[in-house]
C-alpha positions as CSV (number, residue, x, y, z in Angstrom):
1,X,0.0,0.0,0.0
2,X,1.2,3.5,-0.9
3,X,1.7,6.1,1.5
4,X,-0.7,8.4,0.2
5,X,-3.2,5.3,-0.3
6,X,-2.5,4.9,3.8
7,X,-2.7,8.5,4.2
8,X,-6.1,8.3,2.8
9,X,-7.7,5.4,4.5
10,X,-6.6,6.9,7.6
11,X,-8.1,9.8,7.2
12,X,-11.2,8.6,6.1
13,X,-11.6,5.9,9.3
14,X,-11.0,9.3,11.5
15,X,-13.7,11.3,9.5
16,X,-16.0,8.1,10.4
17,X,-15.2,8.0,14.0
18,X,-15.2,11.8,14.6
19,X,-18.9,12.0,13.0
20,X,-20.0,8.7,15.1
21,X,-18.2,9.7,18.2
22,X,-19.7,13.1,18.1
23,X,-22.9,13.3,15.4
24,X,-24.7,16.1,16.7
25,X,-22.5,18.5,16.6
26,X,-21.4,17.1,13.4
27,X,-24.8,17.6,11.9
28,X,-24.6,21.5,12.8
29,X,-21.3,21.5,10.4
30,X,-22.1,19.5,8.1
31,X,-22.0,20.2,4.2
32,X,-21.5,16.8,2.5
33,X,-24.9,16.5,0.2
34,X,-24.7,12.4,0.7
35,X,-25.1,12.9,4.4
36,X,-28.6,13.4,5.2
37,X,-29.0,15.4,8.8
38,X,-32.8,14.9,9.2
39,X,-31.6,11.3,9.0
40,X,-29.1,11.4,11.8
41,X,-31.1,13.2,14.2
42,X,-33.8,10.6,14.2
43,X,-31.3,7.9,14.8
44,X,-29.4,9.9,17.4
45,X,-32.6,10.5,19.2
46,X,-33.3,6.5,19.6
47,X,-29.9,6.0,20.9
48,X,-30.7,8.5,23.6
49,X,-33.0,5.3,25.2
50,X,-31.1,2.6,26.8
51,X,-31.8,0.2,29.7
52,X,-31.5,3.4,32.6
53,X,-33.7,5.5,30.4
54,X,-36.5,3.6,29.1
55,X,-38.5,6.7,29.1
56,X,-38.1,9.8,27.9
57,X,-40.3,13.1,27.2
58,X,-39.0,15.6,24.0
59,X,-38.2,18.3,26.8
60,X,-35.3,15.6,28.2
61,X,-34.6,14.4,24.3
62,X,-33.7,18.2,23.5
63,X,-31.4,18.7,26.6
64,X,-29.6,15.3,25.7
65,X,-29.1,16.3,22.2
66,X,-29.1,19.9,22.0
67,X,-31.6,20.1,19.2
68,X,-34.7,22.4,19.3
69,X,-38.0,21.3,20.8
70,X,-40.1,21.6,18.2
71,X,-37.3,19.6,15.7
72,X,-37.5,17.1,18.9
73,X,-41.3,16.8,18.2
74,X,-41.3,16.3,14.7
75,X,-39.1,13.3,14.6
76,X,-40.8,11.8,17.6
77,X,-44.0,12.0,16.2
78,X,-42.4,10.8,13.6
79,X,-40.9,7.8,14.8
80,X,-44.3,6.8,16.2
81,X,-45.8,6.9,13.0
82,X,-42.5,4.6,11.9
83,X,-43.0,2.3,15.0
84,X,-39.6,3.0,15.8
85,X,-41.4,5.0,19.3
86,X,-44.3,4.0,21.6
87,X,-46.0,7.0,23.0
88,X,-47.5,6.3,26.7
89,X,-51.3,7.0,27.3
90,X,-52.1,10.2,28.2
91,X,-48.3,11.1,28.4
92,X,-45.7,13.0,26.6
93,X,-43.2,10.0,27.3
94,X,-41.8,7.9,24.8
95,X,-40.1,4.4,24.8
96,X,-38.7,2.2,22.3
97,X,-41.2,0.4,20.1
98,X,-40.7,-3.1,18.3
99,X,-39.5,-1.6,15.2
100,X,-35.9,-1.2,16.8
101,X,-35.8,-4.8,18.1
102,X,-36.8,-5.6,14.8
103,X,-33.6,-3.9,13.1
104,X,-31.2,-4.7,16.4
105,X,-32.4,-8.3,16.2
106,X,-31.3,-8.5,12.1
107,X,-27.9,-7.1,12.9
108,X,-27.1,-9.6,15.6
109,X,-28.4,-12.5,13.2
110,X,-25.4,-10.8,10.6
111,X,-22.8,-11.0,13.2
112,X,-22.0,-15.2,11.7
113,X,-19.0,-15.3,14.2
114,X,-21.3,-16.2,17.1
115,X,-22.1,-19.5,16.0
116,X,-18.8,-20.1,16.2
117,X,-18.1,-18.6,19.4
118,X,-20.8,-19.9,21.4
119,X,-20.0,-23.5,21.9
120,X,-16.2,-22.6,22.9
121,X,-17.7,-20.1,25.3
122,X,-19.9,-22.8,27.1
123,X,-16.7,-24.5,27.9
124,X,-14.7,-21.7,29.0
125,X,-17.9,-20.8,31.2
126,X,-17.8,-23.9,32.4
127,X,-14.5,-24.3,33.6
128,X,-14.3,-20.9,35.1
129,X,-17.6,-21.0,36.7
130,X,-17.7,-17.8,35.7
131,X,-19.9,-15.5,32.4
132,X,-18.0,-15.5,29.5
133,X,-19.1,-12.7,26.9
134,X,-18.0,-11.9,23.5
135,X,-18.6,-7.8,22.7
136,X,-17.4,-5.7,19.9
137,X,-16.9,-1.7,20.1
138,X,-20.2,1.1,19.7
139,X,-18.5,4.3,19.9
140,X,-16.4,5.1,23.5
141,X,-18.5,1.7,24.9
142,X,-18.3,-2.0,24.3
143,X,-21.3,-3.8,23.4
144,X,-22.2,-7.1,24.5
145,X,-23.6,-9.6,21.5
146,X,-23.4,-12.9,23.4
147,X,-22.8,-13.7,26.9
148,X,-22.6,-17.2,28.3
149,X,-23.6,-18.2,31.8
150,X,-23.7,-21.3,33.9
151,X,-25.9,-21.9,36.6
152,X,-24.5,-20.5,39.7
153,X,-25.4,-18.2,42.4
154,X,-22.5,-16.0,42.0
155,X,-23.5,-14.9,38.1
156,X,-23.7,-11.9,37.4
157,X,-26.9,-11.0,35.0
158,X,-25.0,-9.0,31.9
159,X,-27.4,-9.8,29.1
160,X,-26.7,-9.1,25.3
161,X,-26.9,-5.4,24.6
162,X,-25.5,-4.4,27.8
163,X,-22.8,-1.8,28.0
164,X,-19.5,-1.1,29.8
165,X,-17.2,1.9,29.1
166,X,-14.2,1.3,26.8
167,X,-11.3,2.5,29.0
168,X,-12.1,0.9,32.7
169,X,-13.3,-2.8,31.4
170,X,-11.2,-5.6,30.4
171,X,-12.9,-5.9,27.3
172,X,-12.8,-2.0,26.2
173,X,-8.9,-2.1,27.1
174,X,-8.4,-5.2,24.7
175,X,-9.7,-3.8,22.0
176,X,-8.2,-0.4,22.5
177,X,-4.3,-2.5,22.1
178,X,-5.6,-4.2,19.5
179,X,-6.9,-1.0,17.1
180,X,-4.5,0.1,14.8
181,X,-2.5,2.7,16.1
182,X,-4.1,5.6,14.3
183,X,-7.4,5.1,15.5
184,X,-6.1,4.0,18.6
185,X,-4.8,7.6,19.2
186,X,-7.8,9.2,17.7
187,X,-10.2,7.6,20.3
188,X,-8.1,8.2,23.3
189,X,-8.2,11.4,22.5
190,X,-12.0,11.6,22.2
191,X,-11.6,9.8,25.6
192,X,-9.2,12.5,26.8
193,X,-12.0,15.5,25.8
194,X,-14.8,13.7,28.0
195,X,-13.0,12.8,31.0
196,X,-10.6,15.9,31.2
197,X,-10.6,15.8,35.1
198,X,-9.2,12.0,35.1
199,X,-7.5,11.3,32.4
200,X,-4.1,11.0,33.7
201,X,-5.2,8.3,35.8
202,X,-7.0,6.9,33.0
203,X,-4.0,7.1,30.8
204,X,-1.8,5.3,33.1
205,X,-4.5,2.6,33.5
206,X,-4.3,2.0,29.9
207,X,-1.0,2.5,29.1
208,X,-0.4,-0.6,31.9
209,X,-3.4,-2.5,30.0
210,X,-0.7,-2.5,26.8
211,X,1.6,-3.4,28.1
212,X,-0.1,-6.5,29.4
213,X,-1.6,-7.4,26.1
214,X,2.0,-7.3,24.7
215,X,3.9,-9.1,27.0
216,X,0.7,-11.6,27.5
217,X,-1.5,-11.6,24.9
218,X,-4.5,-9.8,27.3
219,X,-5.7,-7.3,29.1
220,X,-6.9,-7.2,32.7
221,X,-9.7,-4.3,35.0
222,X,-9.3,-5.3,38.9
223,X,-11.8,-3.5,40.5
224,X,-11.5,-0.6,38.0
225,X,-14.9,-1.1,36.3
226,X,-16.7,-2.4,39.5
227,X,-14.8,-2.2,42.8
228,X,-15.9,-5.7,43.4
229,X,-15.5,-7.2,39.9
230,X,-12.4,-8.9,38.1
231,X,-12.2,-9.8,34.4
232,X,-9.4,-10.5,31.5
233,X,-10.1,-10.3,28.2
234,X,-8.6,-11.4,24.8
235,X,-9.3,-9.9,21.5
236,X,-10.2,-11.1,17.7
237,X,-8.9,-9.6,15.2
238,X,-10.1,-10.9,11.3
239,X,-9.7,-9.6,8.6
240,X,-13.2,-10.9,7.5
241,X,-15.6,-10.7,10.6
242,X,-13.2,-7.3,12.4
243,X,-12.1,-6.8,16.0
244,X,-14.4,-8.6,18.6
245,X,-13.4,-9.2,22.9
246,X,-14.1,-12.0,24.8
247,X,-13.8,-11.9,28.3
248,X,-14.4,-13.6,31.7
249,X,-15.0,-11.8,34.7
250,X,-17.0,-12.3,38.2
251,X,-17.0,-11.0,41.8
252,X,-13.3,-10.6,43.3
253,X,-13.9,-13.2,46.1
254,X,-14.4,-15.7,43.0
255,X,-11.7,-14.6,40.3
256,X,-8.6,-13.7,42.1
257,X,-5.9,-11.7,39.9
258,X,-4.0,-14.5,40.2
259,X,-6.3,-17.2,38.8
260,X,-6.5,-14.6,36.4
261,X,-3.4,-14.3,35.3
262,X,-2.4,-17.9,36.1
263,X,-5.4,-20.0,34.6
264,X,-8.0,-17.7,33.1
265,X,-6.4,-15.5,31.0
266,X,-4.1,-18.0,29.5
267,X,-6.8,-20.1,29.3
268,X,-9.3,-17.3,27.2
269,X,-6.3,-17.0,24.9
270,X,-6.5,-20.7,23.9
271,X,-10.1,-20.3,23.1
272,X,-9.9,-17.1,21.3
273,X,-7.2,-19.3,19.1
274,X,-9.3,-22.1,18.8
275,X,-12.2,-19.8,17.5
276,X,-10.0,-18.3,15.2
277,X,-8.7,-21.4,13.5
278,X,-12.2,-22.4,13.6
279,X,-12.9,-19.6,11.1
280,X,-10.1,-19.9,8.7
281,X,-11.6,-23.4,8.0
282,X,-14.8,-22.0,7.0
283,X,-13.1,-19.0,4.6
């Protein structure tokens, strides 16, 4: 590849990220006649609903995205129409409506890696006694697409679609070391600009997670993400399917960051491995 062919890519993947990272304020710039604004506030308006904010009025949908009120009641009154919204009787509330299931339940169905996963996750969930979850990066967060469970008392209840921030999880600092370095450095500093106050400490914490994935192949949060939570995680890279993380984590008491480091990481690494080989047979 050329350097200006490289230049170019890398400059392109930035343009992506910078308008995904931050779309709202990219809309109010925005001059490109392929990128449709009306479009993108719509969408950005469903993503302001999530599991702690099932329900949300236009006045609290305009605060959360800056846009005007009356652009905030168009599109929801749109988006009822769609069946993208459910409006609650005798309310000015919103939720979610099936139509977004619809299209989040097609675009897990298109992630093909899962089938592949899941079986090799059962064992590693079994062994550990301990969730195993396979996520891929949604902006600054990683998003869960599969998480494997076995029956115990000590499980923690992380179903698909959950969330955790990319720079204090296991799974977020894995795929950080494995992003090409470009857009590596181009997300921590979007991480930098929203957490100005801690970002040293949240450098360091990173910079440490790097060096862990380099010396042994993954990437640990002890008590970082939840004081009472320990996980490693391992990432995927493929040139056909992308980056995906899997990880293994549980209460502190359970997974010590010496099992981690002694058993279950080491042991996550042979399964990522296995899952990869898996999928050069099928290509």
């Amino acid at each position: 590849m050329s350097e200006s062919t490289r230049v170019e890519k890398t400059e392109k993947i930035t343009n992506l990220d910078e308008i995904r990272l931050d779309p709202i304020s990219h809309i109010h710039r925005e001059n490109n006649p392929q990128f449709i604004a009306s479009l993108a506030r719509g969408l950005e308006l469903l993503r302001c609903f999530s599991a702690h904010k099932q329900v949300l009025g236009n006045q609290e949908l305009a605060k959360m995205t800056g846009l005007p009120k009356p652009t905030i009641a168009r599109i929801t009154n749109t988006l009822v129409s769609l069946g993208y919204l459910k409006q609650l009787p005798n309310s000015t509330k919103y939720m979610l409506d099936i139509g977004v299931l619809s299209l989040g339940y097609s675009a897990l169905s298109n992630i093909s890696i899962r089938n592949t996963a899941h079986p090799l996750m059962e064992e590693m969930s079994k062994y550990a006694q301990a969730p195993v979850a396979m996520a891929t990066r949604d902006r600054l967060n990683m998003i869960y697409i599969d998480v494997v469970q076995v029956e115990s008392s000590l499980n923690m209840r992380r179903p698909i679609g959950s969330t955790l921030p990319i720079y204090s999880s296991s799974m977020g600092r894995a795929c950080l070391a494995a992003t090409p370095e470009h857009e590596r450095n181009f997300l921590m500093d979007a991480l930098a600009k929203k957490n100005p106050e801690n970002w040293p400490s949240i450098k360091r914490s990173l910079e440490r997670a790097f060096r862990d994935y380099q010396d042994y192949g993954y990437c640990l949060s002890l008590g970082e993400w939840h004081k009472e939570v320990n996980s490693v995680a391992v990432p995927l890279v493929s040139s056909q399917h992308g980056l995906y993380v899997f990880n293994c984590g549980a209460p502190s008491f359970q997974l010590s960051p010496e099992r981690l480091e002694d058993e279950i990481g080491p042991r996550l690494i042979h399964m990522v491995h296995n899952i990869q080989d898996s999928l050069n047979e099928i290509m």
